[in-house]
BAFI-654777 format. One record per residue (C-alpha): residue number from 1; x, y, z. Coordinates in Angstrom, 2 decimals. Example, Ala and Ser with C-alpha at 12.3 -4.5 7.8 and 13.67 -1.06 7.14 Angstrom:
2
ATOM     k         X         Y         Z
ATOM     1     12.30     -4.50      7.80
ATOM     2     13.67     -1.06      7.14
END
This chain:
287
ATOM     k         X         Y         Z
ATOM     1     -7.28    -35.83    -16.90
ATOM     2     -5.85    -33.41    -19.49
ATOM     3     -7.05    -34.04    -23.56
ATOM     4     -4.24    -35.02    -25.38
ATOM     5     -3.82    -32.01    -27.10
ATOM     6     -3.16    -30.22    -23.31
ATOM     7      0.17    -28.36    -23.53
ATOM     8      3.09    -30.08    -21.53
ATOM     9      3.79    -27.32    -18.62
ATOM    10      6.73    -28.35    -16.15
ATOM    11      6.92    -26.40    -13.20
ATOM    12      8.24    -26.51     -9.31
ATOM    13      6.41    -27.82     -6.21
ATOM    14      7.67    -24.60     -4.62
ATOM    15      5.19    -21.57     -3.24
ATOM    16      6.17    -19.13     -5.74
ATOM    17      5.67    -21.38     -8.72
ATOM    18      2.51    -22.53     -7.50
ATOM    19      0.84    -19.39     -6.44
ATOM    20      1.88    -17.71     -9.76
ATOM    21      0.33    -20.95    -11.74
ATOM    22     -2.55    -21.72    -10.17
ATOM    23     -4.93    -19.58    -11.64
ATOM    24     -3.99    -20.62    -15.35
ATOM    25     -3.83    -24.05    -15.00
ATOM    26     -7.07    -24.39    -13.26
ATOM    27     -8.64    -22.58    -16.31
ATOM    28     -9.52    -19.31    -14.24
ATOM    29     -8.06    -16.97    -16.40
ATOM    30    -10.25    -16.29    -19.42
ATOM    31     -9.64    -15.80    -22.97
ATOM    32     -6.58    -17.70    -23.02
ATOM    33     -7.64    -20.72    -24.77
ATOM    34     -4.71    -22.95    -23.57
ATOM    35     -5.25    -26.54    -21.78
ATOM    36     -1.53    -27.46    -19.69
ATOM    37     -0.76    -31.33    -18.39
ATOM    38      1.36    -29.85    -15.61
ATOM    39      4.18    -31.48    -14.43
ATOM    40      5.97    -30.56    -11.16
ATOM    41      9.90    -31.36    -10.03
ATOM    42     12.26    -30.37     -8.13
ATOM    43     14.02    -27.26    -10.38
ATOM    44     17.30    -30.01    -11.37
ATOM    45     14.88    -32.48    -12.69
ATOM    46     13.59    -29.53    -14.78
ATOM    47     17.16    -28.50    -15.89
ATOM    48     18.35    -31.95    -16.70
ATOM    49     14.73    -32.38    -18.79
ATOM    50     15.09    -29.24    -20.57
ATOM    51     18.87    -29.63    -21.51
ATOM    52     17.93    -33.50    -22.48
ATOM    53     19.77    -35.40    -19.83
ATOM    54     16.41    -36.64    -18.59
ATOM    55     14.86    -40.07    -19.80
ATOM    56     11.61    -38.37    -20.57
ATOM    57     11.69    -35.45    -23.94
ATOM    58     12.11    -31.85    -23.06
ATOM    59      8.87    -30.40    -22.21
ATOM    60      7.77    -27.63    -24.72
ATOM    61      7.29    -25.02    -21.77
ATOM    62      9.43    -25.57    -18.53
ATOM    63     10.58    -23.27    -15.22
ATOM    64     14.28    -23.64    -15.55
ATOM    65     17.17    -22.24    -13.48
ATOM    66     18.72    -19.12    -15.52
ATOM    67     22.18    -20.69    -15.00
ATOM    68     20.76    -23.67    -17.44
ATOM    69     20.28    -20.99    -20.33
ATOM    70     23.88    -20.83    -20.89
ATOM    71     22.99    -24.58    -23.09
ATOM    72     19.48    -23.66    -23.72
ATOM    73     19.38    -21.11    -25.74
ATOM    74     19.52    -22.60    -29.48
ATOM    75     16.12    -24.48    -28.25
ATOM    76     14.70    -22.16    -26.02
ATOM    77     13.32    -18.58    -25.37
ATOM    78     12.70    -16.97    -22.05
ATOM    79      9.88    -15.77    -21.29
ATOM    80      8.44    -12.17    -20.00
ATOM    81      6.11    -13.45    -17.11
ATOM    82      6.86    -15.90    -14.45
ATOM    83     10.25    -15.32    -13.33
ATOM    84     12.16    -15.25    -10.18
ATOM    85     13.92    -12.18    -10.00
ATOM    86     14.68     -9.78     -7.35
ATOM    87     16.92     -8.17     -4.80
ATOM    88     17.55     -9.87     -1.50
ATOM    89     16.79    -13.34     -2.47
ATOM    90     20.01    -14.94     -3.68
ATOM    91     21.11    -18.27     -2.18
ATOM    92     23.15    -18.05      0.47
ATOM    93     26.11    -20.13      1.34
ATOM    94     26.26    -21.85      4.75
ATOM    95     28.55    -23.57      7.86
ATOM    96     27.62    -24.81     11.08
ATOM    97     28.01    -22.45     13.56
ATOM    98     30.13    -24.01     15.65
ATOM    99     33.05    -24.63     12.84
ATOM   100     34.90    -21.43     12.65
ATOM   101     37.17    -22.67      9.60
ATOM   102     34.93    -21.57      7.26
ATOM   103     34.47    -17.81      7.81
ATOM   104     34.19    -16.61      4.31
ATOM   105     34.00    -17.86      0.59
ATOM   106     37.95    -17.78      0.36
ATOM   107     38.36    -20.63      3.53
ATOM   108     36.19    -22.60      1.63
ATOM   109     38.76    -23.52     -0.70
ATOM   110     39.47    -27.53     -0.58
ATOM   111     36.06    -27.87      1.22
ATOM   112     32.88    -29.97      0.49
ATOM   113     30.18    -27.91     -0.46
ATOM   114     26.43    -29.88     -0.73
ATOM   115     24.67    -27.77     -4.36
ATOM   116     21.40    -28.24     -5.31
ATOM   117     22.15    -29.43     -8.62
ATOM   118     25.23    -28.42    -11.20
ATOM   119     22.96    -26.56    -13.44
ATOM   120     21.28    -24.07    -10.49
ATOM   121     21.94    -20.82    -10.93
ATOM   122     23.39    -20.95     -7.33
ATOM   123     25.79    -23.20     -8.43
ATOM   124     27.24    -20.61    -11.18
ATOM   125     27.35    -17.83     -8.70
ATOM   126     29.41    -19.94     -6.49
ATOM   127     31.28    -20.75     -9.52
ATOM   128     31.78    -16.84     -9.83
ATOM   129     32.18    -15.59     -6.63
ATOM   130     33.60    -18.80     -4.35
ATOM   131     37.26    -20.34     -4.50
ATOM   132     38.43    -22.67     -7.41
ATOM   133     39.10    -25.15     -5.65
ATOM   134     35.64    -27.05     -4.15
ATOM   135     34.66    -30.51     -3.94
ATOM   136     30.70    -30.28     -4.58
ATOM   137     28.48    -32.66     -3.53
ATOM   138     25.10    -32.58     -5.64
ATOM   139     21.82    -32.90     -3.72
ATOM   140     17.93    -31.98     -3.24
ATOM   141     17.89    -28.56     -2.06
ATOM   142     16.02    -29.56      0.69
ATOM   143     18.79    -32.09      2.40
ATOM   144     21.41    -29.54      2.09
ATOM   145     20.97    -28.11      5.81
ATOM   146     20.86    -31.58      7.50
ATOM   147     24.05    -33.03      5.37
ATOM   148     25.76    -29.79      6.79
ATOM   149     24.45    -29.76     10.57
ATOM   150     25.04    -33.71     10.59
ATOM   151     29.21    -33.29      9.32
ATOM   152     28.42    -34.53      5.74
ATOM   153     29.48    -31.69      4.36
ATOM   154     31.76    -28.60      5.02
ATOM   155     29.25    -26.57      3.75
ATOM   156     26.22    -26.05      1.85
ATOM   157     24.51    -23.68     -0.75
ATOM   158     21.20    -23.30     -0.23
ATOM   159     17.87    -21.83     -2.38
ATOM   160     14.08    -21.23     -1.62
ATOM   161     12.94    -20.89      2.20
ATOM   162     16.12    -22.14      4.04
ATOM   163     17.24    -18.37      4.19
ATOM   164     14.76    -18.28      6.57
ATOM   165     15.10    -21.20      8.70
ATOM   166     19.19    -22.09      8.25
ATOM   167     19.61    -20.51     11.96
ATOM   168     16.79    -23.38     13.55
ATOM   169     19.12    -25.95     12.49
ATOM   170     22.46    -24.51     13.99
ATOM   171     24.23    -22.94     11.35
ATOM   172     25.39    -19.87     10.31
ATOM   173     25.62    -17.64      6.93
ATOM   174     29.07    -17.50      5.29
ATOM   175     27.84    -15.26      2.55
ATOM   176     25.06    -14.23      0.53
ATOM   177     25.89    -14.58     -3.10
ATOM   178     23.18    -12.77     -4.14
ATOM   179     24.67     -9.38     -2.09
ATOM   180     27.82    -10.19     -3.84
ATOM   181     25.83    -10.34     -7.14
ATOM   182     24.32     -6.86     -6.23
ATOM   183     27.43     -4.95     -5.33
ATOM   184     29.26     -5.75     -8.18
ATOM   185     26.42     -5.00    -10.99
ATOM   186     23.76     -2.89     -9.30
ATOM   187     21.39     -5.18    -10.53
ATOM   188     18.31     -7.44     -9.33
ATOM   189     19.75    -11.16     -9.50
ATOM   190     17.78    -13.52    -11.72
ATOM   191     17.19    -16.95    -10.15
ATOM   192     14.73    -18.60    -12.25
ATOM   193     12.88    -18.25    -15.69
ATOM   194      9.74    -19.41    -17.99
ATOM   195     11.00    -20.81    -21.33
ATOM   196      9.26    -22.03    -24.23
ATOM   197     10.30    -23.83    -26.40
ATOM   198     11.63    -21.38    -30.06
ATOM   199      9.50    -23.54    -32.46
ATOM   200      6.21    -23.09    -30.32
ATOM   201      3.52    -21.21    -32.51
ATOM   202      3.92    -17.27    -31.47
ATOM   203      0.37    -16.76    -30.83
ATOM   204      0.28    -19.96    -27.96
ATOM   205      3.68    -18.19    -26.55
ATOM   206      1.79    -14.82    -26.51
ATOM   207     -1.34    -16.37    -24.83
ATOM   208      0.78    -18.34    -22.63
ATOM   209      2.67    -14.99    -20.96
ATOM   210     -0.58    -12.91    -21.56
ATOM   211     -2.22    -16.35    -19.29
ATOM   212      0.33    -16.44    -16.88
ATOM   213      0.39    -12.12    -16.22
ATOM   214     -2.70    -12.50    -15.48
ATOM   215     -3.01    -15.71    -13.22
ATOM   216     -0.24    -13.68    -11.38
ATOM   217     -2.38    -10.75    -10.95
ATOM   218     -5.14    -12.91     -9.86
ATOM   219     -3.22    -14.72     -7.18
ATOM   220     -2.73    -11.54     -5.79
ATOM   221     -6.20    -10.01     -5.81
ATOM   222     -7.38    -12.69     -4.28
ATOM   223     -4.41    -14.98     -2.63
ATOM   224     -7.17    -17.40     -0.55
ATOM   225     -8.21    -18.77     -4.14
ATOM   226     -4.40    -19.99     -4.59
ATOM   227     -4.09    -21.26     -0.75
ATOM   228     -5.35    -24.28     -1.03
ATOM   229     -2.75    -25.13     -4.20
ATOM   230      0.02    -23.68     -2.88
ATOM   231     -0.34    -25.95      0.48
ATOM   232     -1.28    -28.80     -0.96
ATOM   233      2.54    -28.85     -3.05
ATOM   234      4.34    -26.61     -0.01
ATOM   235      4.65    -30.54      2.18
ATOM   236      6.15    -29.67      5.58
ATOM   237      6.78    -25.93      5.31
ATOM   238      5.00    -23.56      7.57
ATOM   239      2.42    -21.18      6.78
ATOM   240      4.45    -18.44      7.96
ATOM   241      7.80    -19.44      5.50
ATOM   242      5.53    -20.32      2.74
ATOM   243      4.06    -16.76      2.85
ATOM   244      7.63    -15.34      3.07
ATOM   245      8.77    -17.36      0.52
ATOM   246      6.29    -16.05     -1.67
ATOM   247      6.28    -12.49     -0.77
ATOM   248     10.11    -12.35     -1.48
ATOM   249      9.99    -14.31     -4.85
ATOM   250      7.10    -13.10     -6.72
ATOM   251      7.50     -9.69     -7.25
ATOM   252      6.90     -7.02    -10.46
ATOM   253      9.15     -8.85    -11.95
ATOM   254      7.29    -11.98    -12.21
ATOM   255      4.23    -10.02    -13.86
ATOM   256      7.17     -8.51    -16.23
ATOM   257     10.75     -8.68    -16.67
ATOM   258     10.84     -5.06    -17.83
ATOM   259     14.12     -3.35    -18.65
ATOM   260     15.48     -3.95    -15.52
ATOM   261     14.94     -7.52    -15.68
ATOM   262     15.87     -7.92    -18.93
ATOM   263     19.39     -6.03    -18.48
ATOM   264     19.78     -8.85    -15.40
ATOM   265     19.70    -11.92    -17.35
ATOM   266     21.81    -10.08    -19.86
ATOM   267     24.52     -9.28    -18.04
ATOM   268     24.62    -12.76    -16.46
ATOM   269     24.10    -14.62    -19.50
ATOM   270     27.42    -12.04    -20.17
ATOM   271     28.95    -13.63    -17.31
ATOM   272     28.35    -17.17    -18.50
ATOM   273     29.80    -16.46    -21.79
ATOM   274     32.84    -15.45    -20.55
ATOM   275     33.74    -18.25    -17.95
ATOM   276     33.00    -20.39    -20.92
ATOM   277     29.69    -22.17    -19.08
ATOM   278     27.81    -21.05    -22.50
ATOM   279     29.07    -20.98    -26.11
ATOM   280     30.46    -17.93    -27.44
ATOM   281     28.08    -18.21    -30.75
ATOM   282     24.53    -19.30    -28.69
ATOM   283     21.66    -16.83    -29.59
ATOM   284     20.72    -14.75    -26.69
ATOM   285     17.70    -15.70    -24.03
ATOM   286     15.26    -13.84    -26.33
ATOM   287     12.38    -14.86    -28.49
END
């Protein structure tokens, strides 16, 4: 049972979240000084709690999509460890592969599309890159797939390890937002960020990333230590997709944004500016 003066941590069930967390909170990492209450959701819960749509208060430090920045910002600061950020790892947009109406992003205008929550960051780059005209049907990413396969929905855009399993379940890939992303900035696409909270004390937000750097680098000196975590919170998935999920989402970038990563949430914090999803006068993303 955490003290009461533990620091309110909100993170996702998912592999890559709880392989690059596991050493911290389980105090493993030394010299930090830093005792979390975790608390795991599904990555809307965490964007509805951060932006204050939730019943319970924000948490002070939360994994939030980077599309949710766009109305964080005045309250929040992102963090330089912890994120997902990469190439080849963008949600992808899918069909069942018998229905041949919906061939590409532009035939999906007029069509339901199943999203795994408004304030995903695959929701803005369908926003972006897909047709105007959508009717989207808001869901947990992990009931996307069967609302497609079973005719609930034209479509579906879907996150985490269903780029690796969408073809067991019949369906097929209209497109790969994160490609799009890619071709038209040469950039890695930023999925998912560490915030804190702008009036946390600067030495806990220092410890904090200096923590999690190194609970990353642990987890991968030594991933058997994590295993047991990681499976525990992983449910149904299989060994094989968690590993793949994991590989392809924690990367450098995780241990450290670095300019790259930095210039990414930049230019699509630029992005949300412009199609009005953030206002024109919000701070930037950084502390």
């Amino acid at each position: 049972m955490p003290s009461s003066s533990a620091l309110p941590l909100g993170f996702s069930s998912c592999p890559n979240d709880t392989f690059m967390f596991e050493a911290l909170v389980h105090g493993r990492v030394p010299g930090i000084d830093l005792e979390f209450a975790v608390e795991m959701d599904d990555i809307e819960v965490l964007n509805r709690r951060a932006l204050g749509l939730d019943t319970r208060p924000p948490l002070p430090v939360t994994k939030v999509s980077v599309a949710a920045l766009g109305r964080l910002t005045r309250d929040y600061a992102v963090l330089d460890a912890g994120a997902a950020l990469g190439r080849g790892c963008g949600p992808l947009v899918l069909r069942r592969g018998d229905d041949d109406r919906f061939g590409s992003l532009e035939a999906l205008a007029g069509a339901r599309v199943g999203i795994p929550g408004e304030a995903t960051t695959a929701n803005l780059l369908l926003r972006l890159f897909g047709p105007a005209q959508l009717e989207r049907e808001t869901m947990r990413f992990d009931a996307i797939m069967a609302a497609v396969a079973k005719g609930r929905c034209d479509a579906g855009l879907v996150i985490h390890e269903s780029r690796f399993t969408y073809a067991d379940h019949g369906l097929a890939c209209v497109a790969d937002l994160g490609q799009v992303w890619e071709s038209q900035t040469d950039l890695p696409l930023p999925l998912g960020v560490i915030v804190a909270r702008r009036d946390l004390d600067d030495a806990v937000v220092e410890r904090l990333e200096r923590g999690l750097r190194a609970s990353i680098q642990a987890a991968w000196s030594d991933p058997a230590l994590s295993q047991p975590y990681v499976r525990a919170h992983a449910q149904e998935m299989d060994p094989e997709v968690c590993q793949r999920h994991i590989e392809l989402y924690v990367n450098d970038a995780s241990a450290s944004l670095g300019p790259s990563g930095r210039r990414a949430i930049d230019a699509i914090v630029g992005h949300m500016r412009r199609v009005g999803v953030m206002p024109a006068d919000a701070p930037g993303p950084w502390r």
